[in-house]
C-alpha positions as CSV (number, residue, x, y, z in Angstrom):
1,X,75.7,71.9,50.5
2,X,78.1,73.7,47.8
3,X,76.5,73.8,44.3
4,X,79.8,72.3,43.2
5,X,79.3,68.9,45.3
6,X,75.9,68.8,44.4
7,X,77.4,65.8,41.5
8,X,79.8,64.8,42.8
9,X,81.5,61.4,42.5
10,X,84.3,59.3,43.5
11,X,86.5,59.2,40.9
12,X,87.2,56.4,38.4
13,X,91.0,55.4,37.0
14,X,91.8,54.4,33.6
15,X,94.7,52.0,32.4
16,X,97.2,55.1,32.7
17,X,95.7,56.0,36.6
18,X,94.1,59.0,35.3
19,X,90.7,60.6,36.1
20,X,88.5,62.4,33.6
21,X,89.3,65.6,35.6
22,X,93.1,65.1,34.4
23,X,94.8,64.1,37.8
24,X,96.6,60.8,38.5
25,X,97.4,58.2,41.0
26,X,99.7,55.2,40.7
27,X,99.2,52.4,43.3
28,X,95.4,53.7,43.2
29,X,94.3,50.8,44.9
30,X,96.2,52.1,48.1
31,X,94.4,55.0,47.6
32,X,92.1,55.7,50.2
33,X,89.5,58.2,49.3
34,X,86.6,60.2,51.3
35,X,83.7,61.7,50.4
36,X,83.4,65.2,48.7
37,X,87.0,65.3,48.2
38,X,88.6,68.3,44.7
39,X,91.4,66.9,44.1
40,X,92.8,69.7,41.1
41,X,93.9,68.8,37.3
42,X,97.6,67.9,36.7
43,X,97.4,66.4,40.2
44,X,100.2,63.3,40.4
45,X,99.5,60.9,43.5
46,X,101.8,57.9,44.4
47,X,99.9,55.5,46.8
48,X,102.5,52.5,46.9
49,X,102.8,52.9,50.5
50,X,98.8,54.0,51.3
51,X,97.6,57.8,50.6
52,X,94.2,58.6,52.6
53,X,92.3,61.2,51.9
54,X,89.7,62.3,54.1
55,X,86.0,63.7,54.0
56,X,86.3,67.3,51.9
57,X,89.9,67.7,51.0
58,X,90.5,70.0,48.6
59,X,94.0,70.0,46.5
60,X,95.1,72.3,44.4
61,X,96.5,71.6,40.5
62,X,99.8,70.3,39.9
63,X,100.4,69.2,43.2
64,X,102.5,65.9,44.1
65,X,102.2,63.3,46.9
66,X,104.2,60.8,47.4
67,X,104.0,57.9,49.6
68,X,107.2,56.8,48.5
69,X,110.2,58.8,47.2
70,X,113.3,57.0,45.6
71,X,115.4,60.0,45.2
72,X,115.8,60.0,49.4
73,X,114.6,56.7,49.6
74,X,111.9,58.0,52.0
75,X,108.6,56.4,52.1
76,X,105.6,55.9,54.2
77,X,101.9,56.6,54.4
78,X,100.1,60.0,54.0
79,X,97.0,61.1,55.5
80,X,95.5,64.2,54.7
81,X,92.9,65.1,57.5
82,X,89.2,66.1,56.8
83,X,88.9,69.4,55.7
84,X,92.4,70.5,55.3
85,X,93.6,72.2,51.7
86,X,96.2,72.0,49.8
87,X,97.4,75.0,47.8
88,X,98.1,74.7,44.2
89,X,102.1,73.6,43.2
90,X,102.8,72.2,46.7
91,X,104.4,68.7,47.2
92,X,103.6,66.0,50.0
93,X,106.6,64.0,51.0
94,X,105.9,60.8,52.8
95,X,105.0,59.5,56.0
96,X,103.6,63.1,56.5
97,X,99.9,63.8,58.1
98,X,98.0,67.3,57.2
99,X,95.8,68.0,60.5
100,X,92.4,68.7,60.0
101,X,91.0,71.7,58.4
102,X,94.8,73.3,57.8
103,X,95.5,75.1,55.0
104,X,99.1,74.2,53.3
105,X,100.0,77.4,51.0
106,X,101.1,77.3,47.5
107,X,103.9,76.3,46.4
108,X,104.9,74.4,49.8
109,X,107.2,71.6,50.2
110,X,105.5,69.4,52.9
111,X,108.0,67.3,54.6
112,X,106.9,66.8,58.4
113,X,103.4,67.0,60.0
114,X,101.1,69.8,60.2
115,X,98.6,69.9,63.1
116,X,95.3,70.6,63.0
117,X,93.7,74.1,62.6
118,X,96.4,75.9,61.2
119,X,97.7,78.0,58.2
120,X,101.2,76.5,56.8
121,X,103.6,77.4,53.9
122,X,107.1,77.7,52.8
123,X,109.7,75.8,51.2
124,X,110.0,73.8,53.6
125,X,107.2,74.3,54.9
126,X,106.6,75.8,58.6
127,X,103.5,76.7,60.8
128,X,102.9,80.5,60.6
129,X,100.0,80.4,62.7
130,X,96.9,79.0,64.4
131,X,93.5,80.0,63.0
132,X,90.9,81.3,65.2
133,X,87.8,79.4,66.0
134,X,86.0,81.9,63.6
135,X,88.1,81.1,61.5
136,X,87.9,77.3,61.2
137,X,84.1,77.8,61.7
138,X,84.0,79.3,58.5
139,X,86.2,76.8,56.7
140,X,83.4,74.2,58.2
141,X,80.4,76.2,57.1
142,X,80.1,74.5,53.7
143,X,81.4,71.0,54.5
144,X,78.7,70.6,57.7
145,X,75.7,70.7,55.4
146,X,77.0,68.4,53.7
């Protein structure tokens, strides 16, 4: 197991939605969240319409996900998949699943699916590629000690 995970805990909202590491979720009661999951400060999460979150997600700060979006009136839910990241910046649009143990880049706009096992970026974003197995053996290194 990671030092860093060592402590850790599900978070806990106040009035406002906001954790004591300085990210936020409206709706949090949709929110459905695993175990061992770094969700980064100045995160914003909108779970009106369900957000899960699976075992040993890792977001970066100052991302957004919405499960709901009244500027296109899209909404449904989102499901980030064990293991996957989320680079710092990016946004989530909804009704979009991140496969497990992807890797969304920085600064992506997420607006359809990613599958599983891959390496993703852009605005919007687009598959660039498939990681090896050594690859995702590596990202699962730390998590499978867990």
């Amino acid at each position: 197991m990671t030092q860093r995970f060592k402590k850790w805990q599900k978070p806990e909202f106040n009035e406002n939605g906001v954790t004591k590491w300085g990210w936020k979720c409206q709706h949090h009661q949709n929110l459905n969240l695993g175990n061992y999951v770094d969700v980064g400060a100045f995160t914003y999460i909108n779970a009106e319409n369900n957000v899960s979150i699976e075992d040993n997600v890792q977001i970066g700060s100052h991302c957004s996900i919405y499960s709901i979006s009244t500027i296109d009136n899209k909404e449904g839910p989102v499901k980030l998949k064990e293991n996957c990241r989320i680079g710092s910046h990016s946004v989530v649009m909804p009704n979009v699943t991140v496969g497990e143990n992807s890797i969304v880049g920085a600064f992506s706009f997420v607006n359809k699916d990613i599958p599983k096992n891959v390496v993703a970026f852009g605005v919007p974003v687009k598959v660039m590629r498939k990681m090896s197995l050594e690859e995702v053996k590596n990202l699962r290194e730390d998590v499978d000690d867990i």
